[in-house]
C-alpha positions in Angstrom: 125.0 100.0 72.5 123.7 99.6 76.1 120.3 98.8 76.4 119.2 100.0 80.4 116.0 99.3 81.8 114.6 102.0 84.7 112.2 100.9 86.8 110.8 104.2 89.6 108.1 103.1 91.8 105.4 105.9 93.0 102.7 105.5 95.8 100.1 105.1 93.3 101.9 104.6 90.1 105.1 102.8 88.4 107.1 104.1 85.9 108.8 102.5 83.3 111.6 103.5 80.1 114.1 101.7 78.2 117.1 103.4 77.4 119.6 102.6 74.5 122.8 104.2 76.0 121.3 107.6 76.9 118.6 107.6 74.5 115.1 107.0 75.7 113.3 104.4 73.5 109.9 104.0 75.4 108.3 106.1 78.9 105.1 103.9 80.4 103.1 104.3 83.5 101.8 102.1 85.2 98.8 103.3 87.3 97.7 101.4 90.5 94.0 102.4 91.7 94.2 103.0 95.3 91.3 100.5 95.9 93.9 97.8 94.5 96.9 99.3 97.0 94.4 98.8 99.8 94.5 95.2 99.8 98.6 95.7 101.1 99.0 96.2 104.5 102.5 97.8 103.6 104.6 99.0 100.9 107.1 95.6 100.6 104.0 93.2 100.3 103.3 95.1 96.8 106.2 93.9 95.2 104.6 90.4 93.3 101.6 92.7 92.5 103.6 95.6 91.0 106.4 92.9 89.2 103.9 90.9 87.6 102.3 94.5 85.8 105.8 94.9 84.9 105.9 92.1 83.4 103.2 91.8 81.5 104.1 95.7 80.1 107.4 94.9 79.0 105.7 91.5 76.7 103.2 94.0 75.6 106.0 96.3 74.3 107.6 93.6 73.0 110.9 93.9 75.0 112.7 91.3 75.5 114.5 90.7 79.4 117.7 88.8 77.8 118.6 92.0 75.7 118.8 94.1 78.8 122.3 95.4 79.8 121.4 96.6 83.2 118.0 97.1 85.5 118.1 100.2 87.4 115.6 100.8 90.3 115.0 104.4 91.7 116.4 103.9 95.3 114.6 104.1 98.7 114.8 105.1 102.3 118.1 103.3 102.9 121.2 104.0 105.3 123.1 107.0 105.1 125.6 106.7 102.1 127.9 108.4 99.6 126.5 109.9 96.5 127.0 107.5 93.5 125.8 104.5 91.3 124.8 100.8 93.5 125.0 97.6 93.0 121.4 96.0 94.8 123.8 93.7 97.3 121.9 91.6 100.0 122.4 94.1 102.8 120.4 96.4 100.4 118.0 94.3 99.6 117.3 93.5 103.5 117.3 96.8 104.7 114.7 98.0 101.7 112.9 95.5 103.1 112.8 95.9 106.6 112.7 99.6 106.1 115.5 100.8 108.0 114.5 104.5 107.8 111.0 104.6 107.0 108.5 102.6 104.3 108.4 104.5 101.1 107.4 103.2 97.7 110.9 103.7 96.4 112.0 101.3 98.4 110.1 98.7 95.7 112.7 100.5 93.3 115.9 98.6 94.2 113.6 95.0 94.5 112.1 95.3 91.6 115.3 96.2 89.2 117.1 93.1 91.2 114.2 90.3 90.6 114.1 91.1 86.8 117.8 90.9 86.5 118.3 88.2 88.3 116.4 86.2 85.8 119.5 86.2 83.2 122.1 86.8 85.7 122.6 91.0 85.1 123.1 93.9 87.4 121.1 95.9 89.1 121.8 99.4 90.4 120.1 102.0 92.1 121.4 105.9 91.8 122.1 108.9 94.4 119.0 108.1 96.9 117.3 110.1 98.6 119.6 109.5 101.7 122.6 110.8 100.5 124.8 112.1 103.1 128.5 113.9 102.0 127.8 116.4 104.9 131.0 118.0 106.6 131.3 117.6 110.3 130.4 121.3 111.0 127.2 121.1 108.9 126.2 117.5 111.2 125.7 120.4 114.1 122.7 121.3 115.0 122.6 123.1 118.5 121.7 120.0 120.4 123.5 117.0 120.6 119.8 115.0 120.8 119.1 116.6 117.5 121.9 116.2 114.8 121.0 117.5 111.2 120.3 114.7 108.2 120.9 114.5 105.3 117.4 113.6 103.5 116.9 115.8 100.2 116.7 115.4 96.1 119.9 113.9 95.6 119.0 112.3 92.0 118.3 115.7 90.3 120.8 117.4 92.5 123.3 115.3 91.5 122.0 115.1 87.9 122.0 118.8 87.2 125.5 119.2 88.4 126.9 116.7 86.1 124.8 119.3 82.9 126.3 122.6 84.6 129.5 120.7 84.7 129.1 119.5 80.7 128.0 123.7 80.2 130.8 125.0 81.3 133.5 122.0 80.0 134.6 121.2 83.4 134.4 118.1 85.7 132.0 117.4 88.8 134.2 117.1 90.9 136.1 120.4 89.8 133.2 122.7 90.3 131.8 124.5 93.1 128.0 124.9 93.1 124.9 125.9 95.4 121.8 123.9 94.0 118.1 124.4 94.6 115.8 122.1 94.0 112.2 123.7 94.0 109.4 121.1 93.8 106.5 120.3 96.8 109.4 120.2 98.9 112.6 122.7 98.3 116.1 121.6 99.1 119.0 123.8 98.8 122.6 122.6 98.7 126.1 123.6 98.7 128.4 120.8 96.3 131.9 120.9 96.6 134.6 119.4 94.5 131.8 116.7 93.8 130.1 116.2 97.5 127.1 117.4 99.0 128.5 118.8 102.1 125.7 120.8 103.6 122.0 120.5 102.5 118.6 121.5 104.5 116.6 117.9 105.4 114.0 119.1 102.8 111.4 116.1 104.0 110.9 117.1 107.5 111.0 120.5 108.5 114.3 122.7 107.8 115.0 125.3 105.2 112.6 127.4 103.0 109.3 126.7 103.2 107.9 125.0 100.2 104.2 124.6 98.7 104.4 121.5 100.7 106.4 121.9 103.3 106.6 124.3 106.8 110.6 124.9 106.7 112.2 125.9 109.4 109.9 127.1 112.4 110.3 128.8 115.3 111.5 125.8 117.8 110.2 127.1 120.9 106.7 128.5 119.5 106.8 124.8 118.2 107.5 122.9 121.3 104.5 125.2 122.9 102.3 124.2 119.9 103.5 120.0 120.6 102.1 120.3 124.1 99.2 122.6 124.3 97.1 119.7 123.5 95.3 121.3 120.3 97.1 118.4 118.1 98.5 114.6 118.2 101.7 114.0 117.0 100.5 112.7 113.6 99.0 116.3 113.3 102.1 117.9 113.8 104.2 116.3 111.4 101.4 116.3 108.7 101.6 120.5 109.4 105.0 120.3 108.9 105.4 117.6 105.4 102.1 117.4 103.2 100.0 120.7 104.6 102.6 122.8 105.7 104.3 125.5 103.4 101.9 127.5 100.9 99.1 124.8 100.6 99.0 126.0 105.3 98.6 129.4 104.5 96.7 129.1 101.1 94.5 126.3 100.7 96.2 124.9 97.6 99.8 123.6 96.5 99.3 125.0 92.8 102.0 127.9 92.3 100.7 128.7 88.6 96.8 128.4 90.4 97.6 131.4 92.5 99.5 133.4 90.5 96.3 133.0 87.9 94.5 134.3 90.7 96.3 137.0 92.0 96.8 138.1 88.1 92.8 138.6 87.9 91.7 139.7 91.7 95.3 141.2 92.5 95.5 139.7 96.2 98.0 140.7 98.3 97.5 137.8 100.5 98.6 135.5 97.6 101.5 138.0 96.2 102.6 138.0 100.1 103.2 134.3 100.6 105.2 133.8 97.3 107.1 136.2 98.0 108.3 134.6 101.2 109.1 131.6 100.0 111.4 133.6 97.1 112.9 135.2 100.4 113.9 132.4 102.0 114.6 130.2 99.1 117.2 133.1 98.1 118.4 133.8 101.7 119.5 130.1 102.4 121.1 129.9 98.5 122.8 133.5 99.9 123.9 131.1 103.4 125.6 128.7 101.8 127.9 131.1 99.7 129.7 131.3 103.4 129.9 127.5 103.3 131.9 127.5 100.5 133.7 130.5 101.5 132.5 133.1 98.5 134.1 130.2 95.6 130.9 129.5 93.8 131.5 128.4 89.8 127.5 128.6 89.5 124.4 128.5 91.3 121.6 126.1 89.3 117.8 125.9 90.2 116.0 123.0 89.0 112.8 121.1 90.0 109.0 122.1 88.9 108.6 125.2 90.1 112.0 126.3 87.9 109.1 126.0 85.4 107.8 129.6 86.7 109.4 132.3 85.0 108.0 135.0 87.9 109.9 132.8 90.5 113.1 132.2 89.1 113.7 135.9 87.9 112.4 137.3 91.6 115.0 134.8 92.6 118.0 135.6 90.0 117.1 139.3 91.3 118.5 138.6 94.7 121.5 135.8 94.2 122.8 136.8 90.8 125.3 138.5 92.8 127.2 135.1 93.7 127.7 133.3 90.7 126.4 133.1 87.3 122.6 131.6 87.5 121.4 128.2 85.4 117.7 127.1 85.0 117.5 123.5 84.3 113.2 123.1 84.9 111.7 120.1 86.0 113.3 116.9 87.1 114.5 114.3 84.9 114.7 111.3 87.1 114.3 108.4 84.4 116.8 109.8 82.7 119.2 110.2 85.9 118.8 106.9 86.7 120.3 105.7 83.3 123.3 107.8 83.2 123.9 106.6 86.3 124.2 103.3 85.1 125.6 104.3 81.6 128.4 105.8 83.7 129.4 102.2 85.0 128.7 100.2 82.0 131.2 102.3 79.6 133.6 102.4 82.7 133.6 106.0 83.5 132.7 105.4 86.7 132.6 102.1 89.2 129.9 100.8 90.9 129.6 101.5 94.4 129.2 98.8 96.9 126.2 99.4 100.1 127.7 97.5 102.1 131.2 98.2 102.2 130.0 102.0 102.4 127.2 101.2 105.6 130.1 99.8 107.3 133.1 102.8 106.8 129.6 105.4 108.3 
């Protein structure tokens, strides 16, 4: 038996399980008062703060470092690679560091997992972040060669879910052919192929359906207009279109179950409205990406939070169940992700990917 420790930094918060093969033995948070975080002037210089609570948890729970098989870290805001299990390697490490595309608290995730395994010479891994880019050339296009498309969407629980549709239907991964939605405060919606991700909407900053987060796509002109008509800054702008943009824009709150409470007791149409187009456009790009994989779809699966809501997922099934047979898998299991990830290498189903051979064939 495989004992796996996981290790998934939040901004405010870091969470913790031990796994015995699959099996999850303990779940802990650690929460980090915001008056403590402010003491950091970045992300990276929380690491000693955070490890040391780690620490001091895992004597608490009376688990012992030495018995660990493998530390896995949730990964961060790294270079554009394959889908997969990692090995932390030192190009890793430096660009977490140095964050190479942006500072995010994941990016504690890899760090973290390495400095506790280091102690008695064991691996540490991160699985499928964030960055996970198995786009095919045509999907790269955008219009504009100053703006090329990105890959930047839920890869973990994409990539998670597709392995349980797979294990449904008794097929492989890599065999299948499935559109995924993931529909959380942001939505991303992706077309997997043999086992690669090879188009997806960048659901962190501004493509796709909008979200209770999130604007989605906009109209580029109106938005070039909006940029310079000196109303907003920058900062502005890109706040409109991640963390107020979306439902929470037109709404005043981020809370699906809130409003449909609401509308249930005052019957607004304003509220019934605005669901109803993000069910729209969620369904019309799932509907877009049946052309990417030319009408061959074994399954479409939505996943994430909101697949909590049975009023959005049936308004949903309504208009795709056309394509494919539709799978609910609600909510997003990312502890448990993380350790199959790393089950999968230790009882040599898969092998461990390498960063920096992977960086360098990009």
């Amino acid at each position: 038996m495989y004992k796996i420790l996981v290790i998934n930094p939040g901004s405010t918060s870091t969470k913790l399980a031990l796994f015995n093969d699959i099996q999850k033995s303990f779940d802990k948070s650690l929460h980090h008062p915001v008056s403590e975080l402010a003491g950091f002037s970045n992300v990276i210089d929380q690491f000693e703060y955070r490890l040391e609570l780690i620490l001091q948890l895992l004597q608490d729970e009376n688990v012992s470092l030495r018995d660990i098989d493998a530390y896995v870290g949730r990964g961060g805001l790294l270079r554009p690679i394959p889908g997969g299990t990692y090995i932390v390697d030192k190009q890793m490490l430096k660009d977490l560091r140095s964050g190479v595309q942006g500072e995010h608290a994941s990016n504690l995730g890899g760090i973290l997992a390495n400095a506790l395994a280091q102690k008695y010479n064991k691996s540490a891994y991160i699985v499928d972040p964030v960055v996970v880019d198995e786009l095919d050339e045509p999907a790269r296009l955008s219009g504009h060669p100053h703006l090329a498309r990105r890959s930047i969407f839920h890869a973990l629980n994409h990539k998670a879910v597709a392995y349980k549709t797979a294990e449904l239907l008794g097929k492989k991964y890599t065999d299948l052919n499935l559109i995924i939605a993931h529909l959380g405060g942001g939505i991303s919606v992706a077309a997997h192929k043999k086992g690669r991700v090879i188009d997806v909407n960048n659901a962190l900053d501004g493509e796709g359906p909008y979200s209770p987060e999130r604007s989605g796509t906009l109209p580029a002109g109106d938005l070039v207009r909006l940029c310079f008509s000196g109303q907003f800054d920058q900062q502005h702008i890109l706040k409109m279109i991640t963390g107020k943009g979306g439902i929470v824009a037109y709404l005043g709150t981020n809370n699906i179950k809130e409003l449909q409470d609401r509308n249930r007791t005052k019957n607004d149409k304003t509220i019934q409205k605005i669901l109803d187009g993000m069910v729209y456009q969620i369904s019309k790009e799932i509907a877009a990406l049946a052309a990417v994989l030319k009408g061959k779809i074994d399954a479409i699966v939505l996943t994430g939070g909101i697949a909590n809501n049975k009023f959005v997922i049936e308004q949903i099934k309504d208009r795709i169940s056309f394509l494919a047979p539709v799978y609910n898998f609600p909510g997003e299991e990312e502890m448990d992700a993380l350790a199959l990830g790393a089950y999968r290498i230790l009882n040599g189903q898969e092998k461990a990917k390498i960063y920096a051979k992977e960086v360098k064939q990009q």
